[in-house]
Each structure stands twice: as structure tokens, then as C-alpha cells.
C-alpha positions in Angstrom: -25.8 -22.1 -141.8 -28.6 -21.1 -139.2 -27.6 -19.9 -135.7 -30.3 -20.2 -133.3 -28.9 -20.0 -130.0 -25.7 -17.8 -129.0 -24.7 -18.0 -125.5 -22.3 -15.3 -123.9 -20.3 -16.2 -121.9 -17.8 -13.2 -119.9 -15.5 -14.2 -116.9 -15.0 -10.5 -116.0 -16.2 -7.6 -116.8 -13.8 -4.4 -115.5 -15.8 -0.6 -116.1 -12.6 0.6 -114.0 -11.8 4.8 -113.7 -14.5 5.1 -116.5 -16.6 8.0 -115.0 -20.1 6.2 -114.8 -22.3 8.0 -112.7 -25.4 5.9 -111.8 -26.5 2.5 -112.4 -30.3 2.3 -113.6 -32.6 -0.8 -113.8 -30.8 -3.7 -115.9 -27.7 -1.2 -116.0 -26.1 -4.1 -118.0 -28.3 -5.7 -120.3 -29.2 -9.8 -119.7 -25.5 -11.3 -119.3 -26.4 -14.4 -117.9 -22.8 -15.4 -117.8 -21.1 -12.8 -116.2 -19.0 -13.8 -113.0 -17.2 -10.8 -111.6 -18.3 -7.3 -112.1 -15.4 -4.4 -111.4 -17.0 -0.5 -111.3 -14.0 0.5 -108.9 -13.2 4.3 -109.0 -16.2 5.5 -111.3 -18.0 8.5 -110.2 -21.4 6.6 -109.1 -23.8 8.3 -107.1 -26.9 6.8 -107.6 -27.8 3.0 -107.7 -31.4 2.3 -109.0 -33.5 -1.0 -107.6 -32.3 -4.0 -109.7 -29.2 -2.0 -111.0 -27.7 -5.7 -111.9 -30.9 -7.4 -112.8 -30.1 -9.9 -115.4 -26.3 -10.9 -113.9 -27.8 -14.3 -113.3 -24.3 -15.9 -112.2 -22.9 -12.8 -110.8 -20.1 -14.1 -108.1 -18.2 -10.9 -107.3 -19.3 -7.2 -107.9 -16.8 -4.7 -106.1 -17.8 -0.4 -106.4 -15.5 0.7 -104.2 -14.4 4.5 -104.2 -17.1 5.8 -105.7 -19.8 8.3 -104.6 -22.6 6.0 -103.4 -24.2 7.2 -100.4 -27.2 5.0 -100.3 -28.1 2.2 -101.7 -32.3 1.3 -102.3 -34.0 -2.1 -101.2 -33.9 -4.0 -104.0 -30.8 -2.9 -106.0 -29.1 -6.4 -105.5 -32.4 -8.5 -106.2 -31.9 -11.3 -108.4 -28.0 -12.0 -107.6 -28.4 -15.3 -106.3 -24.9 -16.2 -106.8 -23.5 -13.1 -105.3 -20.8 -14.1 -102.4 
């Protein structure tokens, strides 16, 4: 047997209390299929232009408590779906 297409498909992804400290370009690979991102209570302080790049069908993306106090143009390009 040949595969020659996988697709991934992940509801939610939860990086909860996990001590990541910055996001950089395409942080998270190309999950097309990825519909709510969690990084609550990490340690981020830096966020890199088009951190999520590659979330195609992100809907929900919460960071809160972290260390982020700015944020670059450009860091949420490419979340279309993004409410």
C-alpha cells in the first residue's frame, strides 16, 4: 500500500503552563487544520512576525498571562479565520 496524501487534522492544541518563551516565524510548523490554539500561562516574551504562519483555519488562539509586552505588525498575518 502507497500513501500519498496525509491530512492532519487537530481540533485543539493546548501548550498550557509549559514555559515557552517566544514564538518565532512558523512557531508551529504548517497545521492547516488546527482550530483553537491555547499558550495560556507560558512564559512568552517575544512574538516574532508570522509567529502562526501556516494555522490556515486557526479560529481561536488565547496567550493570556504571559509576558508579552509587544506584539510586531505582522505576527497574526495569514489567520484568516481568526475570530
Amino acid at each position: 500500500m502507497i500513501i500519498q496524501k496525509v491530512s492532519i487534522v487537530i481540533d485543539i492544541l493546548m501548550f498550557q503552563k509549559n514555559n515557552i518563551t517566544e514564538l518565532k516565524k512558523a512557531a508551529f510548523g504548517r497545521l492547516p487544520i488546527v482550530f483553537e490554539l491555547d499558550l495560556t500561562e507560558n512564559q512568552i516574551s517575544n512574538v516574532s512576525i508570522r509567529a502562526f504562519d501556516g494555522l490556515l483555519q486557526l479560529l481561536s488562539l488565547s496567550f493570556r498571562s504571559n509576558n508579552i509586552s509587544f506584539i510586531p505588525n505582522g505576527a497574526f498575518y495569514g489567520l484568516v479565520s481568526l475570530r
